[in-house]
Structure formats: C-alpha cells, structure tokens
Z-matrix of the N, CA and C atoms (Angstrom, degrees):
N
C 1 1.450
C 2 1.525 1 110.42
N 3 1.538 2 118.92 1 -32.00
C 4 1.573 3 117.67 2 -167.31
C 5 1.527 4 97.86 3 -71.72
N 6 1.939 5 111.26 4 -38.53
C 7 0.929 6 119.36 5 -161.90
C 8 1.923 7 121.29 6 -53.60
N 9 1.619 8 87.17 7 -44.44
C 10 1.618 9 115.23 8 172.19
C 11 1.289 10 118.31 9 -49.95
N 12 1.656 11 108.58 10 -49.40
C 13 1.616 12 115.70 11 171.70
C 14 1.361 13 115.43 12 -77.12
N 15 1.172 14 124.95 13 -20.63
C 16 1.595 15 114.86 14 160.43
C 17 1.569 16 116.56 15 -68.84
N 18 1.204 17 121.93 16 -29.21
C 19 1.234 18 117.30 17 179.54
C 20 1.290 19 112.85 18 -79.26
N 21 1.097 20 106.15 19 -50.73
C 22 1.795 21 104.45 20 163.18
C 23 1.361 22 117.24 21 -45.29
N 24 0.907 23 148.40 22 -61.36
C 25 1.515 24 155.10 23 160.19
C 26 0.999 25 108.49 24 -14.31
N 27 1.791 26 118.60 25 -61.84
C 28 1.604 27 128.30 26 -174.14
C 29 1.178 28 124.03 27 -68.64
N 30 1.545 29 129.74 28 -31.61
C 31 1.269 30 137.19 29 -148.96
C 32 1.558 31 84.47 30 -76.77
N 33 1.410 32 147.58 31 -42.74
C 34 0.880 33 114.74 32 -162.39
C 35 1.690 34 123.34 33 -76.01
N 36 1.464 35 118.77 34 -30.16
C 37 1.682 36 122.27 35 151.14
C 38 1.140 37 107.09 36 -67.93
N 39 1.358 38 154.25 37 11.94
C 40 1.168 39 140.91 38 152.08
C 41 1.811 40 120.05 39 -82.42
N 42 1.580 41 91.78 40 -16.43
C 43 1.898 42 99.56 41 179.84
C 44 1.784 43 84.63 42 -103.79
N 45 1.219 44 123.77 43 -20.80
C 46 1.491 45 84.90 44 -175.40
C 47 1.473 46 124.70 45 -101.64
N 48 1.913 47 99.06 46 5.45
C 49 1.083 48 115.14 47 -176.23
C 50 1.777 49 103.48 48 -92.99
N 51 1.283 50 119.43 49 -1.17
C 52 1.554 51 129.69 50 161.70
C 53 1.502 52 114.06 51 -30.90
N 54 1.034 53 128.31 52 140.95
C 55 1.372 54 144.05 53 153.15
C 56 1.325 55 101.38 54 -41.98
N 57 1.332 56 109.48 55 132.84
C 58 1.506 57 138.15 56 173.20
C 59 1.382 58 114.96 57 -52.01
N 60 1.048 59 122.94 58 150.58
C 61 1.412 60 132.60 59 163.79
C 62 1.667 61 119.48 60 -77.93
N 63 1.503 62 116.24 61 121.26
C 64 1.351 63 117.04 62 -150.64
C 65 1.460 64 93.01 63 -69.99
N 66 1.480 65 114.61 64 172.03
C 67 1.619 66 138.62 65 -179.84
C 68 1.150 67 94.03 66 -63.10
N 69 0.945 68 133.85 67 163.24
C 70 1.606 69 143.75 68 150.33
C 71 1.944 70 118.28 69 -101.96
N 72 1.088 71 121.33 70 161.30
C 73 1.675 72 107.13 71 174.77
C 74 1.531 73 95.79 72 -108.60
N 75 1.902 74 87.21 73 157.84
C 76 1.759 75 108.08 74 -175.61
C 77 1.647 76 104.45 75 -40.60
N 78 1.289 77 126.84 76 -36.52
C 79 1.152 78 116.89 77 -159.82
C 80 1.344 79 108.33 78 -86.78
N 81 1.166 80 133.10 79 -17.31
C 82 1.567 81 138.01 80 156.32
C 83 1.452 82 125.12 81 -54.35
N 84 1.439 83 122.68 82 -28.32
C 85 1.402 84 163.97 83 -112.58
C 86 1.806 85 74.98 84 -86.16
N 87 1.511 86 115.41 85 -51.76
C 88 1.311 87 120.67 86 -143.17
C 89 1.792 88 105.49 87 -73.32
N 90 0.994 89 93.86 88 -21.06
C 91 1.890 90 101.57 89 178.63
C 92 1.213 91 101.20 90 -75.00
N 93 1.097 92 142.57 91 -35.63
C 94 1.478 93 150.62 92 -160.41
C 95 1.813 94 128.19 93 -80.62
N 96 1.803 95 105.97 94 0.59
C 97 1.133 96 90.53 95 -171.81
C 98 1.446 97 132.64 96 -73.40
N 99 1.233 98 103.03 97 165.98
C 100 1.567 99 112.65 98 178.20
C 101 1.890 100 104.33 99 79.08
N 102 1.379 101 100.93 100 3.31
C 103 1.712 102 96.34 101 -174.45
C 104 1.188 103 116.88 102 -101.56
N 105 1.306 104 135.59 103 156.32
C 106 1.327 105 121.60 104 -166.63
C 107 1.932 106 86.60 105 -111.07
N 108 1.479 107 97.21 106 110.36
C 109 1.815 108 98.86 107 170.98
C 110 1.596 109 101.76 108 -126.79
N 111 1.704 110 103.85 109 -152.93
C 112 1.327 111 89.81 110 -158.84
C 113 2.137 112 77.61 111 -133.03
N 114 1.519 113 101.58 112 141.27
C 115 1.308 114 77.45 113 -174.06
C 116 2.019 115 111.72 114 -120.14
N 117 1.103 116 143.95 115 97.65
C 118 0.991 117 143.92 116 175.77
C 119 1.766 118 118.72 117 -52.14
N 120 1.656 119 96.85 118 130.06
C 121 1.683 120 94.33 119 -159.23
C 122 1.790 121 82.37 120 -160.87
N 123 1.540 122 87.03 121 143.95
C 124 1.689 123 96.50 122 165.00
C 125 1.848 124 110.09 123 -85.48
N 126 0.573 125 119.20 124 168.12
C 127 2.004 126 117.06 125 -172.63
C 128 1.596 127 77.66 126 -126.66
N 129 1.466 128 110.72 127 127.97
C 130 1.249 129 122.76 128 172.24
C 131 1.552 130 124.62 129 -111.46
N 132 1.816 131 100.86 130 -19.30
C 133 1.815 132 113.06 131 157.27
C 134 1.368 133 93.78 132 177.92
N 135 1.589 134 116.51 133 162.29
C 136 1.119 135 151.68 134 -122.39
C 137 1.507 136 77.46 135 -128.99
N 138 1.365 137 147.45 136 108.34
C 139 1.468 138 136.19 137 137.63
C 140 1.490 139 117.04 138 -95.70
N 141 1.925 140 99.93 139 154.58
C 142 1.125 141 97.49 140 -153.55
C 143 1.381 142 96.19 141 -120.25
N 144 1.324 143 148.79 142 129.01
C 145 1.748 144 123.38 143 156.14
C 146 1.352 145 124.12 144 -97.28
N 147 1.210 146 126.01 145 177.56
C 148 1.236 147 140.05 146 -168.71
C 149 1.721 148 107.64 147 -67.38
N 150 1.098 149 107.83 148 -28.04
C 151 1.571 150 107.90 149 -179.47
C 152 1.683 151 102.09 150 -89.85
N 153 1.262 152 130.64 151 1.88
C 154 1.462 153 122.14 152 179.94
C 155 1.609 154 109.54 153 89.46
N 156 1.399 155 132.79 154 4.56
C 157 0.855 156 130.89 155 -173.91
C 158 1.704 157 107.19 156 -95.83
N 159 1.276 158 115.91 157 133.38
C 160 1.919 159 122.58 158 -168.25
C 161 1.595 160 99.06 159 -102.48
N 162 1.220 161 108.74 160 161.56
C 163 1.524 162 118.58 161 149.82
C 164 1.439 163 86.65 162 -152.42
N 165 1.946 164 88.01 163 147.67
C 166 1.555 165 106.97 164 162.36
C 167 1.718 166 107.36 165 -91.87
N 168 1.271 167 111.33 166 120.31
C 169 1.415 168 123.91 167 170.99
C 170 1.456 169 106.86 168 -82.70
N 171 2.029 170 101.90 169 115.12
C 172 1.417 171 107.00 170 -162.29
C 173 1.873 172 89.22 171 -118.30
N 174 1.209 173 111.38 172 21.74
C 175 1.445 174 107.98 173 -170.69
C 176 1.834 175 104.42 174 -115.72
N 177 1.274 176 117.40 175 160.93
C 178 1.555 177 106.28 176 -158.17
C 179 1.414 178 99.78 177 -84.41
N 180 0.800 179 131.27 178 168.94
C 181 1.840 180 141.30 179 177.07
C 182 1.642 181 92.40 180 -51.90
N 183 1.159 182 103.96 181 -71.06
C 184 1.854 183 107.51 182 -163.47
C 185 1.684 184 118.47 183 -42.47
N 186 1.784 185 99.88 184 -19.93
C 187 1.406 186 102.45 185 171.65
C 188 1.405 187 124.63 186 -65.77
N 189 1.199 188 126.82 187 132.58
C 190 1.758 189 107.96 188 164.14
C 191 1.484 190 117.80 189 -64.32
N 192 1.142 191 117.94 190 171.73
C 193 1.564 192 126.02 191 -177.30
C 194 1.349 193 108.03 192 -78.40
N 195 1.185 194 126.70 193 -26.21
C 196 1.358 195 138.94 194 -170.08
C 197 1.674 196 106.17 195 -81.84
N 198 1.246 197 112.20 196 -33.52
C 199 1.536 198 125.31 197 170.13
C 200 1.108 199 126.70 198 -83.89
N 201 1.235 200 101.63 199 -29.47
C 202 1.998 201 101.66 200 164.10
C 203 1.252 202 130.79 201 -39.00
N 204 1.248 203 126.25 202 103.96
C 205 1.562 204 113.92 203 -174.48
C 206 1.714 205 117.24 204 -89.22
N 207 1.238 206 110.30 205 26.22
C 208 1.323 207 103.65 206 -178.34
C 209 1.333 208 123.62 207 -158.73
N 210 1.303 209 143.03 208 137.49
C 211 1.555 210 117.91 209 -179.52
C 212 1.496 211 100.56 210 -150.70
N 213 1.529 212 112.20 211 169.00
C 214 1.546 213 113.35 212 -162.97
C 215 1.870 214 84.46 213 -135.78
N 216 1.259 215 115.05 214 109.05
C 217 1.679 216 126.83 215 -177.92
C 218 1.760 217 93.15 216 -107.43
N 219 1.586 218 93.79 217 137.81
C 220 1.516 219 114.13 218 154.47
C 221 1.309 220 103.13 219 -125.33
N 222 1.702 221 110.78 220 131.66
C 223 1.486 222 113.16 221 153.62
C 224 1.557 223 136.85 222 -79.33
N 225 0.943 224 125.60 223 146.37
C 226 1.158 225 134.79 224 179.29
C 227 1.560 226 130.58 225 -38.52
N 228 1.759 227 90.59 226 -31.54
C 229 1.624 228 96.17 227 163.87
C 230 1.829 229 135.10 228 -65.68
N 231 1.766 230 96.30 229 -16.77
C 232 1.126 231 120.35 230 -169.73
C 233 1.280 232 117.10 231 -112.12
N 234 1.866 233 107.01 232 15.09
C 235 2.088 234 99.98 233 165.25
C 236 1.328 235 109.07 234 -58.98
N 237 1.141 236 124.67 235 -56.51
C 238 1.725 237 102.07 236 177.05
C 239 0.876 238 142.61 237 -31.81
N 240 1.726 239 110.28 238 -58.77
C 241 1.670 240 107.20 239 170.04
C 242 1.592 241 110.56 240 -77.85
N 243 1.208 242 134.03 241 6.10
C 244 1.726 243 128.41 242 -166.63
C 245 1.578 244 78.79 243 -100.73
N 246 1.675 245 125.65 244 -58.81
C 247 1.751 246 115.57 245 -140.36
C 248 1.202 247 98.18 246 94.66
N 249 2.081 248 94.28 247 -164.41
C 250 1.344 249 121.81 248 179.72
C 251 1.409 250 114.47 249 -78.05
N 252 0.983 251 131.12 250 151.56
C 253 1.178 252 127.72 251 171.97
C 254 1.315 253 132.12 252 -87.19
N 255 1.308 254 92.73 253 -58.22
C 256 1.398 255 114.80 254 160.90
C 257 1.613 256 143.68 255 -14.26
N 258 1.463 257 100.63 256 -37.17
C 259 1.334 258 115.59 257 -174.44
C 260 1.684 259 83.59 258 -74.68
N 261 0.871 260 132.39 259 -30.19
C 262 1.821 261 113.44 260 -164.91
C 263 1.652 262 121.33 261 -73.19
N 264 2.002 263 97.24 262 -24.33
C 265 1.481 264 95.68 263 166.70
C 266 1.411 265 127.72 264 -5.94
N 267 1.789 266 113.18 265 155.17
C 268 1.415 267 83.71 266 159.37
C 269 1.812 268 139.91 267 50.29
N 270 1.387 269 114.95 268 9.87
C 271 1.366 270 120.22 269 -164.95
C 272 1.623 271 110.59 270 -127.80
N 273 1.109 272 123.74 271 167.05
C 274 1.283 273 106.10 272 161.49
C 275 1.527 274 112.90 273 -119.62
N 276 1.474 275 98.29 274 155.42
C 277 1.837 276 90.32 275 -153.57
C 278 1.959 277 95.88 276 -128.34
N 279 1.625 278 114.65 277 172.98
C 280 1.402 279 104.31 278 170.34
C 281 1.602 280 70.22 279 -147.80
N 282 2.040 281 90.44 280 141.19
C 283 1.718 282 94.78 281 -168.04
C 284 1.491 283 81.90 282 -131.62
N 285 1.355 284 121.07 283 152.44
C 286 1.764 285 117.95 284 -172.41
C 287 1.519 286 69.56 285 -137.27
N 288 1.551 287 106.15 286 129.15
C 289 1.011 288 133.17 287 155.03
C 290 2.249 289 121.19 288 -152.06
N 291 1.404 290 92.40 289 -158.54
C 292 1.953 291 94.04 290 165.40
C 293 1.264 292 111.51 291 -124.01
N 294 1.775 293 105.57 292 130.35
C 295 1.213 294 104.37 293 -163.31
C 296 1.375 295 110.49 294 -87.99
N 297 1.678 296 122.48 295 130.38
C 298 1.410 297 120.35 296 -175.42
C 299 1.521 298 127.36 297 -124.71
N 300 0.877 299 138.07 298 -168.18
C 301 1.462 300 120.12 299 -144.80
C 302 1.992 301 75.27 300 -128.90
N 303 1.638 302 113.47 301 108.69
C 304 1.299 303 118.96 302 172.24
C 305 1.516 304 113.57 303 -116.49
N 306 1.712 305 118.49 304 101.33
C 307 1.562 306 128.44 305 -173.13
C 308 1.229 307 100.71 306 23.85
N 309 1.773 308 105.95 307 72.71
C 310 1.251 309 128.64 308 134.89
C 311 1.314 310 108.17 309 111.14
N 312 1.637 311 117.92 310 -25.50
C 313 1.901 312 104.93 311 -157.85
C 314 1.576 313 90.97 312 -140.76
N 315 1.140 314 106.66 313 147.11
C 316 1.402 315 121.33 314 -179.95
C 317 1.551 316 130.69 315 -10.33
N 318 1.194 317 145.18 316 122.18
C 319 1.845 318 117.00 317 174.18
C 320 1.911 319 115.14 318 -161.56
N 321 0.940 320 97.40 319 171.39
C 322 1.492 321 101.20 320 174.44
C 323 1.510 322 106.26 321 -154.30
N 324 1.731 323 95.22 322 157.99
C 325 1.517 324 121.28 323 -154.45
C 326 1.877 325 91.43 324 -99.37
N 327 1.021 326 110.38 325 129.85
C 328 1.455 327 109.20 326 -163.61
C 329 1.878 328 82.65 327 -124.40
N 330 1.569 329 98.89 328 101.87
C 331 1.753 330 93.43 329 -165.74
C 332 1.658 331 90.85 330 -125.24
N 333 1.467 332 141.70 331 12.36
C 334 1.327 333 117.24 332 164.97
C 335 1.423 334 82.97 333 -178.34
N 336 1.977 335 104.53 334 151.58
C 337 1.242 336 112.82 335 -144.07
C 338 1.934 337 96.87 336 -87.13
N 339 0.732 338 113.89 337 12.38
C 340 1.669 339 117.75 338 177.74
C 341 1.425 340 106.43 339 -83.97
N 342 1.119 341 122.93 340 -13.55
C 343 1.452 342 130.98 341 166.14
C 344 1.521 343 114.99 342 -55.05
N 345 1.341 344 118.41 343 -43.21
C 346 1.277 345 140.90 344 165.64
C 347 1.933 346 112.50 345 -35.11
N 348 1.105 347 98.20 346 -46.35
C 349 1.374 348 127.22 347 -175.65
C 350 1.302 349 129.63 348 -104.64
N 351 1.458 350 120.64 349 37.12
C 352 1.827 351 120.23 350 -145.25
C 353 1.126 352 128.40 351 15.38
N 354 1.279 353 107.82 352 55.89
C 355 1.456 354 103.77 353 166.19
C 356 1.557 355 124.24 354 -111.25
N 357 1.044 356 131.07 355 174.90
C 358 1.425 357 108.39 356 -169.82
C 359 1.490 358 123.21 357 -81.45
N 360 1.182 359 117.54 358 -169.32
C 361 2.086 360 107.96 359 159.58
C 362 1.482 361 112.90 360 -60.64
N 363 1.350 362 93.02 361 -156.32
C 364 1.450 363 113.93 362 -161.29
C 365 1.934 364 84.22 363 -107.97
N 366 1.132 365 134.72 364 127.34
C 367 1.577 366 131.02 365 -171.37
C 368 2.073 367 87.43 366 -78.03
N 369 1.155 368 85.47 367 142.64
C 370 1.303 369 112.21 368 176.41
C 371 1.637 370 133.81 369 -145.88
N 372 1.577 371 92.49 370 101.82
C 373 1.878 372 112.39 371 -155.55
C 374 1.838 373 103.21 372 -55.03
N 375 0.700 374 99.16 373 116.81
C 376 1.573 375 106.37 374 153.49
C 377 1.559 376 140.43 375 -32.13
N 378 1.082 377 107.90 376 70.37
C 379 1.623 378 90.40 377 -155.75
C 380 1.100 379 125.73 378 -96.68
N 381 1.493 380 119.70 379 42.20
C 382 1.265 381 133.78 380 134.32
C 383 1.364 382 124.89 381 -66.81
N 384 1.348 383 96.81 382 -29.37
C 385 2.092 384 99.65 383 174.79
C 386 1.113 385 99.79 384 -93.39
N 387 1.525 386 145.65 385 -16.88
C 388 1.432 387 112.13 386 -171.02
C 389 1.649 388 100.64 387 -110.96
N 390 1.521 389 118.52 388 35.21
C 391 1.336 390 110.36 389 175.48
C 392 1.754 391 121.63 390 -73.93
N 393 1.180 392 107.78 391 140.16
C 394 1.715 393 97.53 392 177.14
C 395 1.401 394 96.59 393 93.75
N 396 1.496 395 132.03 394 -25.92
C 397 1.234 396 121.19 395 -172.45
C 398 1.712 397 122.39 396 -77.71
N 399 1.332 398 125.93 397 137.05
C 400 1.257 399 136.71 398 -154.81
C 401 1.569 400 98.20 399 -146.97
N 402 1.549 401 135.58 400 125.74
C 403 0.633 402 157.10 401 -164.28
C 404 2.104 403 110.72 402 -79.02
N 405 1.350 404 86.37 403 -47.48
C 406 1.846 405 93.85 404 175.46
C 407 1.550 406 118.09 405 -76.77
N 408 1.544 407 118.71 406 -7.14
C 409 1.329 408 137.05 407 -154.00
C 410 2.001 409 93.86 408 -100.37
N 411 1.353 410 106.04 409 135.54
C 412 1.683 411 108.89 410 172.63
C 413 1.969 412 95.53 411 -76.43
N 414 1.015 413 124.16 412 -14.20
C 415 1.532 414 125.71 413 -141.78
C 416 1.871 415 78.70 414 -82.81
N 417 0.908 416 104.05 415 133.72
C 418 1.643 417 122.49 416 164.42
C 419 1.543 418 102.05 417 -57.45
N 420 1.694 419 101.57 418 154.80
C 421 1.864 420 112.43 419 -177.73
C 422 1.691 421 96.87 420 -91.79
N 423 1.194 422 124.64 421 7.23
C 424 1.648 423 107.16 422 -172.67
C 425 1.718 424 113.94 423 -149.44
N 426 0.752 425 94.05 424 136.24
C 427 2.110 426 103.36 425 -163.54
C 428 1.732 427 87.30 426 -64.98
N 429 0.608 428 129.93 427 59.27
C 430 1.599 429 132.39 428 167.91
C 431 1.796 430 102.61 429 -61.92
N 432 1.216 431 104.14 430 118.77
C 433 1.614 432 98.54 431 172.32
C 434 1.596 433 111.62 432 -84.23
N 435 1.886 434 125.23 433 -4.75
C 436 1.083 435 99.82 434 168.71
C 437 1.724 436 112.54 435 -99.36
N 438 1.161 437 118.23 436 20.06
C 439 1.516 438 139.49 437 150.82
C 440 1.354 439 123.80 438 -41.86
N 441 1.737 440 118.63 439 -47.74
C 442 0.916 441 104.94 440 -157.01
C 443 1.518 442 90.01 441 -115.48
N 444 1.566 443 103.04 442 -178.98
C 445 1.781 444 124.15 443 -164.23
C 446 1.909 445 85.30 444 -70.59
N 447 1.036 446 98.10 445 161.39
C 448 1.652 447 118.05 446 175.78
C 449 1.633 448 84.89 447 -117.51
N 450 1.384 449 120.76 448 134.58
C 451 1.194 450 120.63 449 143.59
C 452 1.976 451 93.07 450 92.14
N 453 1.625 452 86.07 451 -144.18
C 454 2.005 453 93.84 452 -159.41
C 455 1.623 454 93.81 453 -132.49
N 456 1.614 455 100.26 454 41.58
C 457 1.378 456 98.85 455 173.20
C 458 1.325 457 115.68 456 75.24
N 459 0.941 458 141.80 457 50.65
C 460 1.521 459 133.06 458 -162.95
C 461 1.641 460 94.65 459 -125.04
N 462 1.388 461 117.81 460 139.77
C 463 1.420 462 128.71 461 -179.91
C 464 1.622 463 100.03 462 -99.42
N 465 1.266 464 93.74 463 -175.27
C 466 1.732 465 102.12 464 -179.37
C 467 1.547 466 107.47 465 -91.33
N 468 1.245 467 146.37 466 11.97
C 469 1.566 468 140.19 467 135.58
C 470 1.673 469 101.87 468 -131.88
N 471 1.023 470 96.04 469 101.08
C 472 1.851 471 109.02 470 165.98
C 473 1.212 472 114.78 471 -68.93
N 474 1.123 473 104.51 472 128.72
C 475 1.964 474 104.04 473 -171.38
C 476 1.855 475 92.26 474 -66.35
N 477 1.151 476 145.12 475 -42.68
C 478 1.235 477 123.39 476 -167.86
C 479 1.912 478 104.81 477 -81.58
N 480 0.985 479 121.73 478 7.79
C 481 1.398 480 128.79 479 167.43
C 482 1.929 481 116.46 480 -88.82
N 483 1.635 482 107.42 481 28.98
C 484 1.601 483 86.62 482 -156.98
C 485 1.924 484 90.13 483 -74.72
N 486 1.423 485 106.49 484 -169.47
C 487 1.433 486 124.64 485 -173.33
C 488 1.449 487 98.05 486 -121.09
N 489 1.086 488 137.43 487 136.44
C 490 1.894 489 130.59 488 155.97
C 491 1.331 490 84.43 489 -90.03
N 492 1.448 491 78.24 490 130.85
C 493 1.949 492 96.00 491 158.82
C 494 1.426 493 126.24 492 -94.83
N 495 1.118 494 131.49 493 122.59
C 496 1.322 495 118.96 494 -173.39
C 497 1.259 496 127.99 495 -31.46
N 498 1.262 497 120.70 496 171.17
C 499 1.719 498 103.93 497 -170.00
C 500 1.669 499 129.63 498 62.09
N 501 0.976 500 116.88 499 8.19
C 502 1.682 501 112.42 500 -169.88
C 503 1.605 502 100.32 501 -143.75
C-alpha cells in the first residue's frame, strides 16, 4: 500500500520530468500558431533598424525577403532582457517562444534572453484588464459583475424584516 502511494505521488514529476518536445523548423512554423513551441533555426545575420528594432535572419542569403517564411523580431523595449545579438550570427539557435502571424508570414517575439534556453517570454500584462487600476484605490482593477452589491445592501436577516413569534 505505501508502495502504491509513493507511486502515486511521483507520477506526476515523472510526466513533467519527460523529455521535451523537439524544436520544430522555421518552415513548419506556419501550423503552429498561437502555440508556444520551440523553434530550431540557423541565424544567418543580425539586422538592425533605425528604430532599434532586430530580427534574426534565419533564411539563406539566396532567398528573397519576400520569400522568407519566417522571422524571429526583438523590440527595442527588450535590449536589456534580449542582450547582444550578435553573438548568435552564423550560429544555430533553438528559440521557444508563440508563434504569431507578423504582416502575413509566420514569426515570433524574441523578448528575453532565456528564450534561448526554453524558457519562456518576457510576461506581458494585458492592458485591457488592468485599466482604471490604481494601486492606492480600494476599487477593484476589473468591472466584475460578481464584484458588485446585488440589490440595496440587504443581508440575510434585515433588522426591519423582524418576525414576532408567537407568545412574546
């Protein structure tokens, strides 16, 4: 019986201690949206633009840009947590990110350098839910309708609801 409950116990670090789910390549990329996989790609150069924004070019020179089906973008807000880039030139890389649909062809947001390493993105709040929200304020960040009072405040014995009980 102890034996049974130890195994029970384990099975669940035993599924999460499972072998990983392999990389996939850029050109697979396109089945994958909205999924968070891991994507294996050679980095063929480092482009840079004028606004600070990178992509790793995982497509061969001889390709046109227009044919590329895939690209790996960092924004500018995120050199800190990304680093240099550069060093990846030339390299072959596995980037775990979510694959999203960037003007038209496959892509992912390469927003902190643990990505490099399966790790996840950079978390990024929603800010449709935290509108109105204020930190010094008791008032909740979200129009929740089970938030608010039902009714005019009334508890489950209202002092102007009493009963006479017979006898009294």
């Amino acid at each position: 019986m102890l034996r049974f409950a130890l195994i029970v116990a384990l099975c669940p670090a035993l599924i999460l201690a499972a072998k990983p789910k392999p990389c996939v390549e850029p050109a697979d990329a396109s089945k994958y949206f909205d999924k968070d996989i891991c994507i294996s790609a050679h980095v063929y150069d480092v482009v840079k633009l004028g606004d600070g924004t990178r992509f790793l070019d995982v497509c061969p020179p001889e390709t046109l840009d227009a044919q590329c089906r895939f690209t790996i973008l960092s924004l500018p807000q995120d050199w800190n947590e990304v680093g240099e880039l550069d060093r990846y030139r030339d390299a072959n890389v596995h980037v775990r990110g979510i694959v999203e649909s960037m003007h038209g062809r496959p892509g992912m947001v390469l927003s902190h350098a643990r990505q490099f390493y399966g790790g996840p993105p950079k978390f990024r709040p929603n800010a449709r839910l935290i509108r109105g929200f204020a930190g010094d304020t008791e008032k909740p960040a979200l129009n929740d309708p089970n938030l608010r009072s039902q009714g005019a405040h009334r508890g489950f014995m209202n002092s102007s609801d009493r009963e006479t009980l017979p006898g009294r």
